[in-house]
mmCIF entry with sequence, helices, sheets and N, C-alpha, C, O atoms, coordinates in Angstrom:
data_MODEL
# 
_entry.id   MODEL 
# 
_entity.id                         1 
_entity.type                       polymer 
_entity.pdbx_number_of_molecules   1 
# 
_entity_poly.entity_id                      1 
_entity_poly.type                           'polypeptide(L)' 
_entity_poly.nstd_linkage                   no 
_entity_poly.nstd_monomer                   no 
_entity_poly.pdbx_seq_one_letter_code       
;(UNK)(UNK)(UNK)(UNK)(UNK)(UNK)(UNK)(UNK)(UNK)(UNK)(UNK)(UNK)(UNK)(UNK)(UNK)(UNK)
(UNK)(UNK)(UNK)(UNK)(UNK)(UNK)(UNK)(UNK)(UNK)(UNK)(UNK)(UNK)(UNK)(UNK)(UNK)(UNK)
(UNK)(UNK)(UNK)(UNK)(UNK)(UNK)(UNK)(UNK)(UNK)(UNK)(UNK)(UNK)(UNK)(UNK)(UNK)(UNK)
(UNK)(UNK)(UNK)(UNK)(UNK)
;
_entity_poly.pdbx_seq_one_letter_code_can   XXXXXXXXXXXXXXXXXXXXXXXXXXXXXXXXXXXXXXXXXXXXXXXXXXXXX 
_entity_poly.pdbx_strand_id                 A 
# 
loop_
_entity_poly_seq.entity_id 
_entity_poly_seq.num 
_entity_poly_seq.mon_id 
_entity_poly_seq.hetero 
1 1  UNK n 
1 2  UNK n 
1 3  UNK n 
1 4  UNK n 
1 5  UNK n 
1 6  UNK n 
1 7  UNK n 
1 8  UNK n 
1 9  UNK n 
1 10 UNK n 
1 11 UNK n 
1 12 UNK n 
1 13 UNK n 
1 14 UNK n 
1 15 UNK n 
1 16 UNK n 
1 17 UNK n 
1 18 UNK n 
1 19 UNK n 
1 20 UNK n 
1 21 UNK n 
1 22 UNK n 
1 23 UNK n 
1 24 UNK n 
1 25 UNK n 
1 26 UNK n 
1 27 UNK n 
1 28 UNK n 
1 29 UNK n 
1 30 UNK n 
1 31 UNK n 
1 32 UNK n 
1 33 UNK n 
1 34 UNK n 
1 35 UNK n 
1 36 UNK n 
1 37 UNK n 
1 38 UNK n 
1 39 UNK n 
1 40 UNK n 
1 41 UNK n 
1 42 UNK n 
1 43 UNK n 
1 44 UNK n 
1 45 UNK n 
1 46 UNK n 
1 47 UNK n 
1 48 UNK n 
1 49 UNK n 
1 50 UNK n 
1 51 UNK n 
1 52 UNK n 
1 53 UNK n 
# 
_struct_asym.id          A 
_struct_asym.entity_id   1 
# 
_struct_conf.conf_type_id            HELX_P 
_struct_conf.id                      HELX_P1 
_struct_conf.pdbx_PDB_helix_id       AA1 
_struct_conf.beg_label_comp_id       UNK 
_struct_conf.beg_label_asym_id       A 
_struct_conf.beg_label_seq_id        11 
_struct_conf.pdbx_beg_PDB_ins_code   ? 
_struct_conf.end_label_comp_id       UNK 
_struct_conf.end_label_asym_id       A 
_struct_conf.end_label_seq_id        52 
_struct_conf.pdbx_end_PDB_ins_code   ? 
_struct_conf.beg_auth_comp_id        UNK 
_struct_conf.beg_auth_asym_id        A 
_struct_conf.beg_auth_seq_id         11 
_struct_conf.end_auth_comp_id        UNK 
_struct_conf.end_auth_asym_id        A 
_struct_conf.end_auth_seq_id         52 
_struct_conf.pdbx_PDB_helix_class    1 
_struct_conf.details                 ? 
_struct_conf.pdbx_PDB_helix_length   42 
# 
_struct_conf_type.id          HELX_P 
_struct_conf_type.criteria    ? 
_struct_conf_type.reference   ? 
# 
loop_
_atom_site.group_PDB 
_atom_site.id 
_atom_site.type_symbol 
_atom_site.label_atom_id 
_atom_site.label_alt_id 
_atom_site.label_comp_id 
_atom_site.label_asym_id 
_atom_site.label_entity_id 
_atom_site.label_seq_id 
_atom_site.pdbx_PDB_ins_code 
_atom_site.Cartn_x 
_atom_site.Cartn_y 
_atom_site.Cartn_z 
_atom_site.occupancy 
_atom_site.B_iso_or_equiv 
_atom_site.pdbx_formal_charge 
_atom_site.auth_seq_id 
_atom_site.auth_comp_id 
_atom_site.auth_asym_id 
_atom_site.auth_atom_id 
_atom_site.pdbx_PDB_model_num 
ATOM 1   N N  . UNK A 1 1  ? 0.696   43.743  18.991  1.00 0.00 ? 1  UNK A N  1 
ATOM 2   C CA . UNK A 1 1  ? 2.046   43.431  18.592  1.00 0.00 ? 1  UNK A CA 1 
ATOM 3   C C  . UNK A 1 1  ? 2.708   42.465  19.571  1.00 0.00 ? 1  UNK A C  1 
ATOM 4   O O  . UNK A 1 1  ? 3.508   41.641  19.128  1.00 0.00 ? 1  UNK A O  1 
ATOM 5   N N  . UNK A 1 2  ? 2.458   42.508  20.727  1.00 0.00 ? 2  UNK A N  1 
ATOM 6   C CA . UNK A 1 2  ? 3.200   41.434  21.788  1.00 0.00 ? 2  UNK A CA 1 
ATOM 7   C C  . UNK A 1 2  ? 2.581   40.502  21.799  1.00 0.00 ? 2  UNK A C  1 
ATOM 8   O O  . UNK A 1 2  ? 2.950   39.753  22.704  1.00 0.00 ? 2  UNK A O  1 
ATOM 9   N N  . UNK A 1 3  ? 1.687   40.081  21.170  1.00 0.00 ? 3  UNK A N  1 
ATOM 10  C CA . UNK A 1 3  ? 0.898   38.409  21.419  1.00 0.00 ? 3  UNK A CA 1 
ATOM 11  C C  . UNK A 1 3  ? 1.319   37.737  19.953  1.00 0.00 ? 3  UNK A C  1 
ATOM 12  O O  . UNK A 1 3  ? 1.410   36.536  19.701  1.00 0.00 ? 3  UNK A O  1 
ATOM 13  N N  . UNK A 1 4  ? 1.572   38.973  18.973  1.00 0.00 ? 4  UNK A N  1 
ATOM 14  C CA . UNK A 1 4  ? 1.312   38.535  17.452  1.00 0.00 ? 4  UNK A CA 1 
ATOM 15  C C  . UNK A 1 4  ? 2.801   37.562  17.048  1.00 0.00 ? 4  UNK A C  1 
ATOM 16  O O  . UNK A 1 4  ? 3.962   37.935  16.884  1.00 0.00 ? 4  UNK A O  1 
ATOM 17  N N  . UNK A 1 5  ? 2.169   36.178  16.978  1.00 0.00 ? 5  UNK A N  1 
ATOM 18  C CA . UNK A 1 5  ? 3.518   35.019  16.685  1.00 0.00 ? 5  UNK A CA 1 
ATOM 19  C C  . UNK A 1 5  ? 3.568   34.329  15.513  1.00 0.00 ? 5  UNK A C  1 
ATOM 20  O O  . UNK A 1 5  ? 2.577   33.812  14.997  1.00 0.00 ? 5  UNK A O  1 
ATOM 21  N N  . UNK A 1 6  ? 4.458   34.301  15.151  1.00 0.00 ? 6  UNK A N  1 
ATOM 22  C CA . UNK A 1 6  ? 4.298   33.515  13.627  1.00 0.00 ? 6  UNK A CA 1 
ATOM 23  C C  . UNK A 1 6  ? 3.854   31.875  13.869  1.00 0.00 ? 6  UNK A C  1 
ATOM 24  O O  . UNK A 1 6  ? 4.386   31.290  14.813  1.00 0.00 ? 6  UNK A O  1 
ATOM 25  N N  . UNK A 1 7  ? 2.835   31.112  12.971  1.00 0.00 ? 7  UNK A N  1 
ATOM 26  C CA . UNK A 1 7  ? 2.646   30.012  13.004  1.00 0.00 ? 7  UNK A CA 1 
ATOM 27  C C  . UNK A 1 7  ? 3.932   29.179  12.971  1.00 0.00 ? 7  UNK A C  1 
ATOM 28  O O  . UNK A 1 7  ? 5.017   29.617  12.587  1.00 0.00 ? 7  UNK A O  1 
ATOM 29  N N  . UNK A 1 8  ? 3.733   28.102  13.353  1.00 0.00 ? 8  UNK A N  1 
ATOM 30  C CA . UNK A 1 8  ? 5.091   27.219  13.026  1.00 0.00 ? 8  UNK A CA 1 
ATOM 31  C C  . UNK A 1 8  ? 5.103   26.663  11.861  1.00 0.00 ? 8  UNK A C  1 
ATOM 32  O O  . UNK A 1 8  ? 3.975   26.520  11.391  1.00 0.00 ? 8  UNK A O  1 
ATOM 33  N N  . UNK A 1 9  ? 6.303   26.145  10.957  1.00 0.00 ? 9  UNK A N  1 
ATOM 34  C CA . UNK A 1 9  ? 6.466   25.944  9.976   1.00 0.00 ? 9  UNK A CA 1 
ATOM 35  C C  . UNK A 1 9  ? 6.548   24.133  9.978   1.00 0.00 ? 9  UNK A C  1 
ATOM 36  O O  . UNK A 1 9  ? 7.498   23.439  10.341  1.00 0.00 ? 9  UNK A O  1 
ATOM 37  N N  . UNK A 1 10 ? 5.309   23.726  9.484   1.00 0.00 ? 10 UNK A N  1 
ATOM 38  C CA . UNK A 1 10 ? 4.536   22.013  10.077  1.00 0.00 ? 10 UNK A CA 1 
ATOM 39  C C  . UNK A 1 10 ? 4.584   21.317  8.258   1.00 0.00 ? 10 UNK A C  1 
ATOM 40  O O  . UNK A 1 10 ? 3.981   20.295  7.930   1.00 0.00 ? 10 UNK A O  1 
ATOM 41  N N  . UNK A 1 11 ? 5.490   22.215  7.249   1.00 0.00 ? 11 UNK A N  1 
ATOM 42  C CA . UNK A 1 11 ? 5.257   21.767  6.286   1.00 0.00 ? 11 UNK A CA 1 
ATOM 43  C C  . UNK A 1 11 ? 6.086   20.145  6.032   1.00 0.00 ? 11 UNK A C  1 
ATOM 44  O O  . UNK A 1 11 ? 5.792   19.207  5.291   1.00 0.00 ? 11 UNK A O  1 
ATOM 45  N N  . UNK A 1 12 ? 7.088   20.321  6.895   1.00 0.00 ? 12 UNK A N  1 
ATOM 46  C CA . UNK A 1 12 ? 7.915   18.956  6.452   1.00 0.00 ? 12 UNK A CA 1 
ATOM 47  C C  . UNK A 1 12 ? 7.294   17.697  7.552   1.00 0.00 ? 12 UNK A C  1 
ATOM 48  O O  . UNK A 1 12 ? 7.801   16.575  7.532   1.00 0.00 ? 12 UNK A O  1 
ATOM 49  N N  . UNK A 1 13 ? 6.264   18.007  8.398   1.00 0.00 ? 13 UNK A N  1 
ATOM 50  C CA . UNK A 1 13 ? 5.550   16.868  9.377   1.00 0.00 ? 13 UNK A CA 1 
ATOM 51  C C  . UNK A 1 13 ? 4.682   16.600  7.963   1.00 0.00 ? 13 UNK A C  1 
ATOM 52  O O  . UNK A 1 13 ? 4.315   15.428  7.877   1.00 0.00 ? 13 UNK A O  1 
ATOM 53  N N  . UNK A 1 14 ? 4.306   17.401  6.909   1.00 0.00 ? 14 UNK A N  1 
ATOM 54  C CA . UNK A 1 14 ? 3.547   16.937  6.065   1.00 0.00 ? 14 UNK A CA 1 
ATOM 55  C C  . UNK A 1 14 ? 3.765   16.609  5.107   1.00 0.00 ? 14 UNK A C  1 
ATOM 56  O O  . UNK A 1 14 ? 2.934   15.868  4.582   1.00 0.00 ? 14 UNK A O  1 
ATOM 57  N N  . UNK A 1 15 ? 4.561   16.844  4.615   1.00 0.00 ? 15 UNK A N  1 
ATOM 58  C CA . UNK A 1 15 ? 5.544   15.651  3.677   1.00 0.00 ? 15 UNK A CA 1 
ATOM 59  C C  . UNK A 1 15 ? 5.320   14.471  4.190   1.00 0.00 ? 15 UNK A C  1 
ATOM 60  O O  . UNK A 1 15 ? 4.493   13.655  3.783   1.00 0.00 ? 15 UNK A O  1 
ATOM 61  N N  . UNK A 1 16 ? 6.487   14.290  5.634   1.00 0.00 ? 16 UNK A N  1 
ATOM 62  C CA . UNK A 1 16 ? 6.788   12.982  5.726   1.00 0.00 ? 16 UNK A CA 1 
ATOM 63  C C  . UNK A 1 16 ? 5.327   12.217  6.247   1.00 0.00 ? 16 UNK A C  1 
ATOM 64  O O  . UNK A 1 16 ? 5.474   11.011  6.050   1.00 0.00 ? 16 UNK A O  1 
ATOM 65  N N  . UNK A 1 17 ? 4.102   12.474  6.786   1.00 0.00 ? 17 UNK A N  1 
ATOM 66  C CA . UNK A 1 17 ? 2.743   12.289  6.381   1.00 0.00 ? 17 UNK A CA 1 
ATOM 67  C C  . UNK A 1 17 ? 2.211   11.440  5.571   1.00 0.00 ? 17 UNK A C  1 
ATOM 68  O O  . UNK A 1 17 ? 1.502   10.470  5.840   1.00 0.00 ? 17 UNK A O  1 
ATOM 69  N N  . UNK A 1 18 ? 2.640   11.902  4.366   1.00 0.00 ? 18 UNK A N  1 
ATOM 70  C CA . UNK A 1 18 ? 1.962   12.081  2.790   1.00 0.00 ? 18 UNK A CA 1 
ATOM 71  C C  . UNK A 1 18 ? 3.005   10.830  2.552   1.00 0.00 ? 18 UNK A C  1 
ATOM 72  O O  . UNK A 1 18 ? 2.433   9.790   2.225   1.00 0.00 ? 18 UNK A O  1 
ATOM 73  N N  . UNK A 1 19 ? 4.678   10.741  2.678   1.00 0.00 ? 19 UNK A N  1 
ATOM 74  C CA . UNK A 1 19 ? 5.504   9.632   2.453   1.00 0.00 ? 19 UNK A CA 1 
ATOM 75  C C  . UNK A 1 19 ? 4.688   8.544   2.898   1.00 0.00 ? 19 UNK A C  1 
ATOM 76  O O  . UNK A 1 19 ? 4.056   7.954   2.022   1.00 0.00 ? 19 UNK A O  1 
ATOM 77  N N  . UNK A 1 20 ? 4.543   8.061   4.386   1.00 0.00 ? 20 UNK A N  1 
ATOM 78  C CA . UNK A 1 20 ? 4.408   7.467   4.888   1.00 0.00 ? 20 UNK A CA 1 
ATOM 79  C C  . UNK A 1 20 ? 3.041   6.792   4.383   1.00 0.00 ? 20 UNK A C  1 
ATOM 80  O O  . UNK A 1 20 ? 3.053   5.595   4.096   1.00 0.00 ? 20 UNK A O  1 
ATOM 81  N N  . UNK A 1 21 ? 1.854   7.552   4.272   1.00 0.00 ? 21 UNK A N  1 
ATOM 82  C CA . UNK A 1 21 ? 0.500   6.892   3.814   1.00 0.00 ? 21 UNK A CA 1 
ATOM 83  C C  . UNK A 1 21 ? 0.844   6.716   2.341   1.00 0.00 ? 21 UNK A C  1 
ATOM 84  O O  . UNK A 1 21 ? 0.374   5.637   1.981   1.00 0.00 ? 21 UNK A O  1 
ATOM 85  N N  . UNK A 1 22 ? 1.449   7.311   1.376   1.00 0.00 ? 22 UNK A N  1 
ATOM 86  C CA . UNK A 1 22 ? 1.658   6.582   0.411   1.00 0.00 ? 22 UNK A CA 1 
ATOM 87  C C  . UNK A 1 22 ? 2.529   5.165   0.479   1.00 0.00 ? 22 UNK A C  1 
ATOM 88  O O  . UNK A 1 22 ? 1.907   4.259   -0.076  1.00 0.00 ? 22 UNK A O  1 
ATOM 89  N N  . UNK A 1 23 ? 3.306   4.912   0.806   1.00 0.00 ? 23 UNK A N  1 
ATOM 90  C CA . UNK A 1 23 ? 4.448   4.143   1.049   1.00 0.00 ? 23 UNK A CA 1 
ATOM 91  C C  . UNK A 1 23 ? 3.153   3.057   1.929   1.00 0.00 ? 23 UNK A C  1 
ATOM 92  O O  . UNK A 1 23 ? 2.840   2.131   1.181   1.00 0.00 ? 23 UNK A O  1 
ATOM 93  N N  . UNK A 1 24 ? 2.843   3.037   2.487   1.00 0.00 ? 24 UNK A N  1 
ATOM 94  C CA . UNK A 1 24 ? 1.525   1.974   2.990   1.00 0.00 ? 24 UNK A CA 1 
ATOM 95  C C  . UNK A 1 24 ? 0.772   1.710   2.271   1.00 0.00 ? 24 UNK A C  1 
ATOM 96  O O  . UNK A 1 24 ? 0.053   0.794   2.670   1.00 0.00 ? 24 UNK A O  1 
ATOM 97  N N  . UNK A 1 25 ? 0.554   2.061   1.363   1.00 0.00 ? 25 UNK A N  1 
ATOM 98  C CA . UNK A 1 25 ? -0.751  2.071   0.530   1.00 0.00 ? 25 UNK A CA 1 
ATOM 99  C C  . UNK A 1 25 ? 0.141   1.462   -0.776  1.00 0.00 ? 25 UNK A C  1 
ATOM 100 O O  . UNK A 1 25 ? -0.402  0.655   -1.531  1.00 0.00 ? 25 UNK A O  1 
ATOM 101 N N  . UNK A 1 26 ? 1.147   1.773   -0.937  1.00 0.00 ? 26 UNK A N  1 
ATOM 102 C CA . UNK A 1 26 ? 1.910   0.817   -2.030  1.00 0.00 ? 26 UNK A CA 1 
ATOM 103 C C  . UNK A 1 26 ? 2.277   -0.032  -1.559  1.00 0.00 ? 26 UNK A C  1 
ATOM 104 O O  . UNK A 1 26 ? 2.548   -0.954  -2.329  1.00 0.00 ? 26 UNK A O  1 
ATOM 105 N N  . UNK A 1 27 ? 2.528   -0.290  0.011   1.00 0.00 ? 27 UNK A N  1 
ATOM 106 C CA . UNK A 1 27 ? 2.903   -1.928  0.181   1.00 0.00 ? 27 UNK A CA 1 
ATOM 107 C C  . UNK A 1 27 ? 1.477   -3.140  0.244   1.00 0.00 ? 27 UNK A C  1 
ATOM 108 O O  . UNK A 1 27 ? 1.284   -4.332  0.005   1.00 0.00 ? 27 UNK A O  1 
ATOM 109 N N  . UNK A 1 28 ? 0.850   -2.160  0.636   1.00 0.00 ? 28 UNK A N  1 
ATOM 110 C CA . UNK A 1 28 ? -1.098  -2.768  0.874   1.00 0.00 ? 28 UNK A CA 1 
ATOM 111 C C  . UNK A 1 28 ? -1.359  -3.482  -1.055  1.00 0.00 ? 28 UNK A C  1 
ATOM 112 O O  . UNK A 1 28 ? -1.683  -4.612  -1.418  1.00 0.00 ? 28 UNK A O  1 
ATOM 113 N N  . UNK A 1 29 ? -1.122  -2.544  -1.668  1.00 0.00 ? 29 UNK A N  1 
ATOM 114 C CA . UNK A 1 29 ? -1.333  -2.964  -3.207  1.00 0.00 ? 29 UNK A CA 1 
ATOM 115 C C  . UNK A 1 29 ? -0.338  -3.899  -3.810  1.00 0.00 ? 29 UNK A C  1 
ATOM 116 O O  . UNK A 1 29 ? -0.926  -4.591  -4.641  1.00 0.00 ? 29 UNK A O  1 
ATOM 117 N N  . UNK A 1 30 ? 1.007   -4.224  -3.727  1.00 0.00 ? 30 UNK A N  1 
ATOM 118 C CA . UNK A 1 30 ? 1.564   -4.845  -4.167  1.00 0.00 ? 30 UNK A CA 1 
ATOM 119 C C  . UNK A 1 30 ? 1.483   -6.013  -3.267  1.00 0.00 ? 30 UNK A C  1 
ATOM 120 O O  . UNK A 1 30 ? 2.342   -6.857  -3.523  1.00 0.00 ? 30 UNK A O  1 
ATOM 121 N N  . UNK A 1 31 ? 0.770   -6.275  -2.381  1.00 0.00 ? 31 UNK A N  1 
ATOM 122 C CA . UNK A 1 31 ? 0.744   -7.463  -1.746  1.00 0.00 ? 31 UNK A CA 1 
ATOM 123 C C  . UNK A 1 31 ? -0.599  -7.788  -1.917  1.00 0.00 ? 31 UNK A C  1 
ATOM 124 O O  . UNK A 1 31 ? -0.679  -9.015  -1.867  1.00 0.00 ? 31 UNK A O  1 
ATOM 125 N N  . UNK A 1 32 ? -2.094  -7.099  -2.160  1.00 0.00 ? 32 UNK A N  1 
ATOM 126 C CA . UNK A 1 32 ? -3.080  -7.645  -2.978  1.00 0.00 ? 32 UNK A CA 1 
ATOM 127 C C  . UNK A 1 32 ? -2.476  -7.971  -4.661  1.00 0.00 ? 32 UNK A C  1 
ATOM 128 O O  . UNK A 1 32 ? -3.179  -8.731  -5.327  1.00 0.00 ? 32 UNK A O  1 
ATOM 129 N N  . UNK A 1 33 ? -1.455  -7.518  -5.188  1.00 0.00 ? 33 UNK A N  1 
ATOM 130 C CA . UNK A 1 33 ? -0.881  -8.152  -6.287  1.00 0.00 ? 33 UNK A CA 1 
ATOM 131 C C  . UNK A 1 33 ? -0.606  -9.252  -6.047  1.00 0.00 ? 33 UNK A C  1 
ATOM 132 O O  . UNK A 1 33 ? -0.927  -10.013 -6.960  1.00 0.00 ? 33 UNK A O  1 
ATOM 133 N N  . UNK A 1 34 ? -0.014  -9.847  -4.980  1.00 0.00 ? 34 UNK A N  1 
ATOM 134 C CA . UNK A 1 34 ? 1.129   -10.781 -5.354  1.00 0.00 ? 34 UNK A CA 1 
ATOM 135 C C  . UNK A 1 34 ? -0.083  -12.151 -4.580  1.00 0.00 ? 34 UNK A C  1 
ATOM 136 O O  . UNK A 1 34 ? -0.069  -13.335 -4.914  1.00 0.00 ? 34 UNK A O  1 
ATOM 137 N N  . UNK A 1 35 ? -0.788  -11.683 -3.786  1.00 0.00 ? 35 UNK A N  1 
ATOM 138 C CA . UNK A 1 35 ? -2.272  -12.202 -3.375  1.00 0.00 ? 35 UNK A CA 1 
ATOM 139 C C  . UNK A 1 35 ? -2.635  -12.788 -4.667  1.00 0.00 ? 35 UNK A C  1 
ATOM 140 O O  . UNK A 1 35 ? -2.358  -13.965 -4.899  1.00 0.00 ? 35 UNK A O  1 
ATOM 141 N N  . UNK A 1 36 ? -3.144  -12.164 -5.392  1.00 0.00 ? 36 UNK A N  1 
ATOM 142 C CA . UNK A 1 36 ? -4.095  -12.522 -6.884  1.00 0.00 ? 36 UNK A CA 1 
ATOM 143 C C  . UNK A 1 36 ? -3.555  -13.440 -7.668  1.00 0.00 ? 36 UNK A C  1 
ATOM 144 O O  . UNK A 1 36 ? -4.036  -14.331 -8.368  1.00 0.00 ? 36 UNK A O  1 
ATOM 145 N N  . UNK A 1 37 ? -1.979  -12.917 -7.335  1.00 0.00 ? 37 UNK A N  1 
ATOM 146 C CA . UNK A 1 37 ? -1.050  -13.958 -8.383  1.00 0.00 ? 37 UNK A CA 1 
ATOM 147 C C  . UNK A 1 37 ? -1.046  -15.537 -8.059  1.00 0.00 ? 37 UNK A C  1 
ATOM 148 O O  . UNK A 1 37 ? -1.148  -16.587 -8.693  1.00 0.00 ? 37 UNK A O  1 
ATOM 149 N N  . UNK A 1 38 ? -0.847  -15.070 -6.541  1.00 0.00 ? 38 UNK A N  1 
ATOM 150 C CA . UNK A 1 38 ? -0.761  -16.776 -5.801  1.00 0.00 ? 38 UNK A CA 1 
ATOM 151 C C  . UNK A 1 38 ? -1.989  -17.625 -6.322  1.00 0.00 ? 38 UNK A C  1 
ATOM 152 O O  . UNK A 1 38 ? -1.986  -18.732 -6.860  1.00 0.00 ? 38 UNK A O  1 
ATOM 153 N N  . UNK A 1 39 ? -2.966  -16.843 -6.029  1.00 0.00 ? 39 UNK A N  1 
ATOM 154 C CA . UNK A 1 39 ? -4.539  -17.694 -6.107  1.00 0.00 ? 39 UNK A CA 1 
ATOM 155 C C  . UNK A 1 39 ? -4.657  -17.943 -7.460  1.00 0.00 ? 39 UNK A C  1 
ATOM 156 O O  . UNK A 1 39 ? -4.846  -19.145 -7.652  1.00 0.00 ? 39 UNK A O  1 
ATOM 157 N N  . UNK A 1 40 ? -4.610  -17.117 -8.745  1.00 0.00 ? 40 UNK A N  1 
ATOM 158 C CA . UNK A 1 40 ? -4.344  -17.663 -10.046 1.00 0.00 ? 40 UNK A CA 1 
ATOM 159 C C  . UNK A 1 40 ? -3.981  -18.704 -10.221 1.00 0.00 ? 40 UNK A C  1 
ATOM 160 O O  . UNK A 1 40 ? -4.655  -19.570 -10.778 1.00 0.00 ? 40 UNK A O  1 
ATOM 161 N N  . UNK A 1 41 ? -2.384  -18.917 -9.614  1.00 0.00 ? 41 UNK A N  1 
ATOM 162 C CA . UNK A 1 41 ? -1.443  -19.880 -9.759  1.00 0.00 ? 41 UNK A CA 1 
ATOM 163 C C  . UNK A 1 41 ? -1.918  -21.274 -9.167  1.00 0.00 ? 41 UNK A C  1 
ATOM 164 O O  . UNK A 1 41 ? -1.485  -22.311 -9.670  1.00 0.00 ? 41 UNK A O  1 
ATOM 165 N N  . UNK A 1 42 ? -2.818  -21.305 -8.087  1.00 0.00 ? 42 UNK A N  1 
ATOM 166 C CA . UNK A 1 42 ? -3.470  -22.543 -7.177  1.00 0.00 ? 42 UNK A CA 1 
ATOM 167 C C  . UNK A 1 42 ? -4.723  -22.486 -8.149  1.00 0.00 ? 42 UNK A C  1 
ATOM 168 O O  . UNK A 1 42 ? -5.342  -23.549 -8.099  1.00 0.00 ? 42 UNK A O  1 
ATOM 169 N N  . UNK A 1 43 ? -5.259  -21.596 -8.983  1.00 0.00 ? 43 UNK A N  1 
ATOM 170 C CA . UNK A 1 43 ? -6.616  -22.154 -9.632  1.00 0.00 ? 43 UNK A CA 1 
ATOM 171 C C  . UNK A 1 43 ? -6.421  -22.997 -10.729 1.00 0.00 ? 43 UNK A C  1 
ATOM 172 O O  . UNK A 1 43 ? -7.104  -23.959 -11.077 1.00 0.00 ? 43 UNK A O  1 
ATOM 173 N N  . UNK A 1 44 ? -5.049  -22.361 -11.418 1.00 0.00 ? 44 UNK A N  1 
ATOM 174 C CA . UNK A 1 44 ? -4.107  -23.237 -12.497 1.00 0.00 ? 44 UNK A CA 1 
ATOM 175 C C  . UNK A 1 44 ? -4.300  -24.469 -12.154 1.00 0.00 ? 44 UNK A C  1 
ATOM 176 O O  . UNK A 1 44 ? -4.984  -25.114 -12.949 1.00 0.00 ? 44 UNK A O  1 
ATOM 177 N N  . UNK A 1 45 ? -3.743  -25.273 -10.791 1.00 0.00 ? 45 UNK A N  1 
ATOM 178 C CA . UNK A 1 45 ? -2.716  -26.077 -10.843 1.00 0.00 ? 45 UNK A CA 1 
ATOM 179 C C  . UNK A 1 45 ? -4.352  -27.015 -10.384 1.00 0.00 ? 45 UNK A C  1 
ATOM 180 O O  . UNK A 1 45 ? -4.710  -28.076 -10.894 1.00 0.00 ? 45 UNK A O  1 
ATOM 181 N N  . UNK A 1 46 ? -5.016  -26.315 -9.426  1.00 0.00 ? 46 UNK A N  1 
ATOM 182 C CA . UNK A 1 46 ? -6.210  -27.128 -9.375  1.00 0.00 ? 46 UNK A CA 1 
ATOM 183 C C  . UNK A 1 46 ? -7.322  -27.771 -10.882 1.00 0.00 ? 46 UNK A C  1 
ATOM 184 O O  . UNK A 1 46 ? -7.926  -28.816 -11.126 1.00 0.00 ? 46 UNK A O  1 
ATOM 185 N N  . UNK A 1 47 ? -7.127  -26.571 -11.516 1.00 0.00 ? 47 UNK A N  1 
ATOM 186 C CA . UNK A 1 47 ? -7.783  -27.086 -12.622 1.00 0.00 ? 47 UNK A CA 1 
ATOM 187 C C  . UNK A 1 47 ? -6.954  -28.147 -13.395 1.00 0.00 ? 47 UNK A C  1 
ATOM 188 O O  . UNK A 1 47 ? -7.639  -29.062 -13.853 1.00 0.00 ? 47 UNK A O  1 
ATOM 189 N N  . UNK A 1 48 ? -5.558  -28.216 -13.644 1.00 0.00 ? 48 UNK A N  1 
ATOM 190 C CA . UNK A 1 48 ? -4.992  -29.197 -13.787 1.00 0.00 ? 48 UNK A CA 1 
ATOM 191 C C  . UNK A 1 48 ? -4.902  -30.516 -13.724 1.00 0.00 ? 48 UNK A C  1 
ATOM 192 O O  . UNK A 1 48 ? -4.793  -31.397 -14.577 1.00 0.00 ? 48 UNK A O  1 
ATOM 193 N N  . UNK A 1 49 ? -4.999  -30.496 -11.953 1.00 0.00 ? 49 UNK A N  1 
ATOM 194 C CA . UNK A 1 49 ? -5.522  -31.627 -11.315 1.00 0.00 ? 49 UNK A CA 1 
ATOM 195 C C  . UNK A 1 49 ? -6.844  -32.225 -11.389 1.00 0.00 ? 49 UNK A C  1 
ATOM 196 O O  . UNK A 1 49 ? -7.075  -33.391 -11.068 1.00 0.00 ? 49 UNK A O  1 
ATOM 197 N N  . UNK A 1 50 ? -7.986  -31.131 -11.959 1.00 0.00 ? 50 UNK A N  1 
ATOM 198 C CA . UNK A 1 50 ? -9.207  -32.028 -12.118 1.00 0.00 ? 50 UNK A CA 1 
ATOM 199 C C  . UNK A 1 50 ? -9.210  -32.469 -13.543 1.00 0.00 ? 50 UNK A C  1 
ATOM 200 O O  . UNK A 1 50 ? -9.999  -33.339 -13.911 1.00 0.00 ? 50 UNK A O  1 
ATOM 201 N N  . UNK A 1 51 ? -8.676  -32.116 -14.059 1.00 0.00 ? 51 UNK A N  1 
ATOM 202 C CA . UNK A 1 51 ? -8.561  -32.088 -16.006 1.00 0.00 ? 51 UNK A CA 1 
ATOM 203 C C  . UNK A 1 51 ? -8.015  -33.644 -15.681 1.00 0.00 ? 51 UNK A C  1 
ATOM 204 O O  . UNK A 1 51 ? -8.879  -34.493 -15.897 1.00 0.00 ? 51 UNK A O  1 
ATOM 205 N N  . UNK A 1 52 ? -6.900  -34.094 -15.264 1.00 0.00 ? 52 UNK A N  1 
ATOM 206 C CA . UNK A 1 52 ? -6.017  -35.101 -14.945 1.00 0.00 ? 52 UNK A CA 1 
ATOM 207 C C  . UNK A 1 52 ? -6.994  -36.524 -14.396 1.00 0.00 ? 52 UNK A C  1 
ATOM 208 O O  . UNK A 1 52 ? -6.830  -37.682 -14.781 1.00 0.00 ? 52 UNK A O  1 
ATOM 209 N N  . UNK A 1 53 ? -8.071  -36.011 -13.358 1.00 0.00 ? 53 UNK A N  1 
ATOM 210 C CA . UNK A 1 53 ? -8.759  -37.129 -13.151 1.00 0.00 ? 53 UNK A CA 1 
ATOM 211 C C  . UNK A 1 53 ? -9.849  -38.117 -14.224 1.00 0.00 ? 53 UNK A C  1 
ATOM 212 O O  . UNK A 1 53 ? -10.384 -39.137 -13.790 1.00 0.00 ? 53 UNK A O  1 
# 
């Protein structure tokens, strides 16, 4: 009975955890979005330019 301690309560370090690696992982993806978009947009404009010659 004198040693016996309740664990600590570590549930909201794990939330904000779980926020944080999600919230990274959606900025990681919407910037391979906006990545893909750019390069689309330069394959456009290149093919353009060779169509043109």
């Amino acid at each position: 009975m004198l040693f016996e301690q309740m664990s600590p309560d570590t549930v909201k370090y794990m939330i904000a955890g779980y926020v944080v690696i999600f919230s990274v992982m959606a900025i990681y993806l919407l910037s391979l979005f906006l990545r893909w978009r750019n390069l689309q947009r330069d394959l456009r404009t290149l093919e353009e330019m060779q169509e043109k010659k």
